[in-house]
Every structure is written in structure tokens, then in C-alpha cells.
C-alpha positions as CSV (number, residue, x, y, z in Angstrom):
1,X,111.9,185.3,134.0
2,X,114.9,183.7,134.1
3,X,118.4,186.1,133.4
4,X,122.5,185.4,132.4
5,X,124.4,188.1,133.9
6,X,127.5,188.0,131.8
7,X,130.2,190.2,134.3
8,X,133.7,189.4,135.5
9,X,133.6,191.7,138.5
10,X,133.1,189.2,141.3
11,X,131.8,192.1,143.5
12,X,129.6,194.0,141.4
13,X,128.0,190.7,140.1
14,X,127.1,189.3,143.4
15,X,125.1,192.9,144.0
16,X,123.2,192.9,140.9
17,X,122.5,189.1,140.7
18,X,121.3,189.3,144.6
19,X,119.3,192.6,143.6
20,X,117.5,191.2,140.6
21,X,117.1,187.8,142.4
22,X,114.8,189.8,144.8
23,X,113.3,191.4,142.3
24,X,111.7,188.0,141.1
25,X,114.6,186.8,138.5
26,X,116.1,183.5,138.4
27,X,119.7,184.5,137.3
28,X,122.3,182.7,136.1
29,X,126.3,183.8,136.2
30,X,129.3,183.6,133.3
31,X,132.2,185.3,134.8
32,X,133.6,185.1,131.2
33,X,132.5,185.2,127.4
34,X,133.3,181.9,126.8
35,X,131.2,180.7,129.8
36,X,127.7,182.7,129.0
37,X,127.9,181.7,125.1
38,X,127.9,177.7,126.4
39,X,124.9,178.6,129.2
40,X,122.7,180.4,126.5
41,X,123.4,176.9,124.6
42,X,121.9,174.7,127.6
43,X,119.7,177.4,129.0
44,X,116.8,179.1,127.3
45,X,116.6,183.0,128.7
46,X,114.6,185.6,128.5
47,X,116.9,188.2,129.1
48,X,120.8,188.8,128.9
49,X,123.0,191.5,131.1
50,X,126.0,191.7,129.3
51,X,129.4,193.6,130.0
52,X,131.5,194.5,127.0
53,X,135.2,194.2,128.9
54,X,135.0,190.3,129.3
55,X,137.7,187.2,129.5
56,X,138.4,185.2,126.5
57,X,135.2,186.3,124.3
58,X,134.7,190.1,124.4
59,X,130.9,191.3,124.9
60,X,130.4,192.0,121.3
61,X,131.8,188.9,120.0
62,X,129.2,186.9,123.0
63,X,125.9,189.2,121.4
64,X,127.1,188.4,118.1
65,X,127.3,184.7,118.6
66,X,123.9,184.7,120.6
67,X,121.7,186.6,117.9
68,X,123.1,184.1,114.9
69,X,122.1,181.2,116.9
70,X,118.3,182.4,117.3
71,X,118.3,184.3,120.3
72,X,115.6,186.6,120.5
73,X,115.6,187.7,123.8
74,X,116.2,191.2,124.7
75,X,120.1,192.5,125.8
76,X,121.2,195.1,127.7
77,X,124.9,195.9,127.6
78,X,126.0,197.4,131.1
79,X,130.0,198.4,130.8
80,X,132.0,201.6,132.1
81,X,132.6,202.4,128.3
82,X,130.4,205.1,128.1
83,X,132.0,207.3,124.2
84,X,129.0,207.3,121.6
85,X,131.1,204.8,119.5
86,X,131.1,202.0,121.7
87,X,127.1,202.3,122.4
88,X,126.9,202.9,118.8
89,X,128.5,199.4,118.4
90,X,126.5,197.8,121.2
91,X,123.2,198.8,119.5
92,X,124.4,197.6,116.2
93,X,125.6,194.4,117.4
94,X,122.2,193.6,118.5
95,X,121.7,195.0,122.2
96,X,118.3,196.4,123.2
97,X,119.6,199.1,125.3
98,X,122.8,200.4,126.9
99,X,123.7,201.6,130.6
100,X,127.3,203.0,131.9
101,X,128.5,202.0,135.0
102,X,127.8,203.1,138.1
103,X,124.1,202.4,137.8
104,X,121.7,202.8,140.1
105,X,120.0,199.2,140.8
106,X,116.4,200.8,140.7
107,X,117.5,202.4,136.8
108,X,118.6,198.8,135.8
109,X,115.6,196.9,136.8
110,X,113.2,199.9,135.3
111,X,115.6,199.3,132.3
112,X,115.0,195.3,132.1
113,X,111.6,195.3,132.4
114,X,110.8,198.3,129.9
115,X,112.8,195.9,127.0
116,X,111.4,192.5,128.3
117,X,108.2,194.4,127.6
118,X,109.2,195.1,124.2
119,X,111.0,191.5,123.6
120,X,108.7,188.8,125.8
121,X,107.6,186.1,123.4
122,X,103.9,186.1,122.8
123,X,103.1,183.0,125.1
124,X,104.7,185.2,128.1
125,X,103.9,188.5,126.5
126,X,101.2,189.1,130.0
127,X,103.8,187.4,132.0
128,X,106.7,190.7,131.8
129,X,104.5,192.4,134.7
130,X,103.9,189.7,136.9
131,X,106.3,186.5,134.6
132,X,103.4,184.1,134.4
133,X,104.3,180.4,133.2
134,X,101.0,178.5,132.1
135,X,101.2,174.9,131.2
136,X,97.3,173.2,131.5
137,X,96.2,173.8,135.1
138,X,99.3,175.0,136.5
139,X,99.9,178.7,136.5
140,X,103.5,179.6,137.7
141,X,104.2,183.5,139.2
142,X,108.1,183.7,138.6
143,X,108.0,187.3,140.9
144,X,105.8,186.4,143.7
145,X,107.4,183.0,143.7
146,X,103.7,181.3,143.7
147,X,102.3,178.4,142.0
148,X,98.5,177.5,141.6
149,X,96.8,174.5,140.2
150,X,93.0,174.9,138.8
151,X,93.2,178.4,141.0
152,X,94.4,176.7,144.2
153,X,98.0,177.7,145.5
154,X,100.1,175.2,146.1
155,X,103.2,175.1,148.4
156,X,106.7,174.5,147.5
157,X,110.2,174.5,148.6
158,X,112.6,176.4,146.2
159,X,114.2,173.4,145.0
160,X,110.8,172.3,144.1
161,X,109.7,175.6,142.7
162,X,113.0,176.0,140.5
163,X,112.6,172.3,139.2
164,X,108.7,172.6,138.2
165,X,109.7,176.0,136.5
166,X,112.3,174.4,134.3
167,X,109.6,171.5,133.0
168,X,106.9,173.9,132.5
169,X,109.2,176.2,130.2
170,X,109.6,173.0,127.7
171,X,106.4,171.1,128.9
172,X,106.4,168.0,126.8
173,X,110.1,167.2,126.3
174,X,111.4,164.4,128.1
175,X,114.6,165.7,130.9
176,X,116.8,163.1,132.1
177,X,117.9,163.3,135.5
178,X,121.4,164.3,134.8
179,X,119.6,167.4,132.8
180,X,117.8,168.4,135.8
181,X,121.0,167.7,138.1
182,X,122.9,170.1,136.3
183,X,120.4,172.8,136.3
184,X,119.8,172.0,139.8
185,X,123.2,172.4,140.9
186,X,123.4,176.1,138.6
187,X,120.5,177.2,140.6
188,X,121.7,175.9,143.9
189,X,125.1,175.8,144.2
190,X,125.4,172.7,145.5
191,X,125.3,168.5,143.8
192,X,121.2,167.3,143.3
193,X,122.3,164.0,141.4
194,X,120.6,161.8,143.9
195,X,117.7,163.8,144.8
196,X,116.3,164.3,141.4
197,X,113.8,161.8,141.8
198,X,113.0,163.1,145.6
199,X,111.9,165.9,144.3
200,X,109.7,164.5,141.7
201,X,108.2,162.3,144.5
202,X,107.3,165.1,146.3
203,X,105.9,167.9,143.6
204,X,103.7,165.0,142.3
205,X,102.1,164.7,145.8
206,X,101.8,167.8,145.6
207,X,100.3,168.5,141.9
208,X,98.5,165.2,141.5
209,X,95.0,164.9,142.4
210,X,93.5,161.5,141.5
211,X,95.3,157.9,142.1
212,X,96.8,156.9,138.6
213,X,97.3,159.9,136.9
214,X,100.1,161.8,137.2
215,X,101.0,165.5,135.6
216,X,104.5,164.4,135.9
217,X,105.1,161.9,133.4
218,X,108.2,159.2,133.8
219,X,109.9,158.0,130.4
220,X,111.4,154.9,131.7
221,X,115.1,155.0,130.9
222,X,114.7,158.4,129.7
223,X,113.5,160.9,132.2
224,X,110.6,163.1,132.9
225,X,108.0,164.9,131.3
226,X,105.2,167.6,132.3
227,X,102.1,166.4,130.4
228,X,99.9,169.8,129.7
């Protein structure tokens, strides 16, 4: 499942995005409101963390933007503005559920899950427990961090792993490298821009079974494309 933490506390968010990342999440940062509504534009998640007490575009104003531009995801506001009003608001501007700081790490992960089980779209409705990805032969385990093809497990590195799960959320659509770059380099924290097609090299060797035929399909001038 991949996550946006939306939280300006450089402290706290390194604890909670290190905490759910071993946890199985794939989590992505916006230090301010601004930020997370323009990552939820390029970035389909399945879930949003969201402080209220945010830089340039208050919590609210972030939910509120989110839920008219489709998302259906589930929200949980986490803030230190614990009066009835303000989780009164936070429910009524569309949030799932509502925890006060301090939390306990254990409470907000039993929290996530219990409204991802409630929210998961129907093609990932099985995967909340264990976040399964299917596209054709390729099944995708988000938590243990496994991938098998036909049944088989199959090896990757995490660049690997975190490229594959991006194509196999929009199998189909055609990615340019500069697309995949930029996730990439979210993910990593560091440039990909030349390795892009490395990394396609090497996940084909490792997905591809018979000469010719590729699961990994190359739009020429385009991109890439996982075929089902």
C-alpha cells in the first residue's frame, strides 16, 4: 500500500514514515499542504496521514481539495488539536478517523489498517491484510516485500521492486522514463535518470521466460508498459 504522510515536524515525520515503512508501506513525504495536494496529483495512494497545523494549505483545506478531485482513499487526520469541534470538522471534511498527538505507533498502524479495510478498492479489497498487487502472472506482496511469477518467487533489489510496483498499479499505460525517474528519485532519494532503462534490463531477465516475448513492453519514443 503505498501512503502520503502530510506533517511538517521533521522529527516526528521521520519516526512515523520509518515506522510504517517497516510495517510494509511505501510512504511518501509533503512537509507542507501545498506539497501533498501536487503528490496526490502525480501519485495514486491508498491512504493519506494528514496533520491539520500545516504550511501554506491548512489540513482541512488539503482533505477538501483531495476528495473533490476523486480521491477515495481513506484519511486519517493525526494533529495535537484534540476539542470535539476540530474532530468534528475533521470528520466532516471527509477524514476516516481522527488520532491526537502523542500516539502510540502500534495505535496508528492498528488505526490505518482497520480504515484501509473499510476503504481498499475492490481489486485490492484481499490485499489490506497482506497488500497484494495482481497483474496476469505476477503477484506483488507490498508487506513481505515478495514478488512471484506463475507461483515462483522471484528476486529483486528495491529499486527493482519499487519500479515493478509502480507499472503493475497502472498496468497498461505507457510511463516515460522521465515518469519513472521522478518516482524513482521520491522513493530513493537520490537521481535514477540514467538508470531507468538498467533497471528495465534487468527485471525483464528476471520476469521474462521465453526469447521474444517480453512482460515489459517498450513504446518506442514513448516509454514502457506492463502487458497483463
Amino acid at each position: 500500500m503505498r501512503l502520503l504522510l502530510v506533517e511538517d515536524d521533521a522529527d516526528l515525520a521521520k519516526f512515523v514514515k520509518e515506522g510504517l515503512s517497516r510495517e510494509g508501506f511505501v510512504v511518501d513525504l509533503a512537509d507542507d499542504g501545498q506539497k501533498a495536494v501536487e503528490l496526490a496529483a502525480e501519485q495514486a495512494y491508498d491512504f493519506v496521514l494528514l496533520d491539520v497545523m500545516m504550511p501554506r494549505i491548512d489540513g482541512f483545506t488539503v482533505l477538501k481539495t483531495l476528495r473533490a478531485s476523486g480521491f477515495k482513499g481513506g484519511v486519517l487526520f493525526a494533529t495535537s488539536k484534540g476539542q470535539e469541534t476540530d474532530i468534528l470538522k475533521g470528520l466532516n471534511s471527509g477524514a476516516d478517523d481522527y488520532i491526537v498527538k502523542p500516539f502510540l505507533l502500534s495505535e496508528l498502524v492498528a488505526r490505518i489498517r482497520a480504515i484501509l479495510r473499510r476503504t481498499a478498492p475492490a481489486g485490492l479489497a484481499k490485499g489490506v491484510q497482506t497488500s497484494l498487487i495482481k497483474v496476469g502472472v505476477l503477484e506483488l506482496d507490498l508487506l513481505k516485500r515478495e514478488l512471484r511469477r506463475s507461483g515462483k518467487p522471484v528476486t529483486l533489489t528495491k529499486k527493482e521492486f519499487e519500479l515493478l510496483e509502480y507499472l503493475m498499479r497502472r498496468p497498461r499505460q505507457v510511463h516515460s522514463q522521465e515518469v519513472l525517474a521522478q518516482h524513482l528519485t521520491r522513493t530513493e532519494h537520490e537521481s535514477q535518470t540514467n538508470t531507468i532503462e538498467v533497471h528495465i534490463k534487468n527485471l525483464r531477465s528476471k520476469l521474462d521466460t521465453k526469447p521474444g516475448t517480453s512482460l515489459i513492453r517498450t513504446v518506442r519514443g514513448c516509454g514502457y508498459s506492463l502487458e497483463a
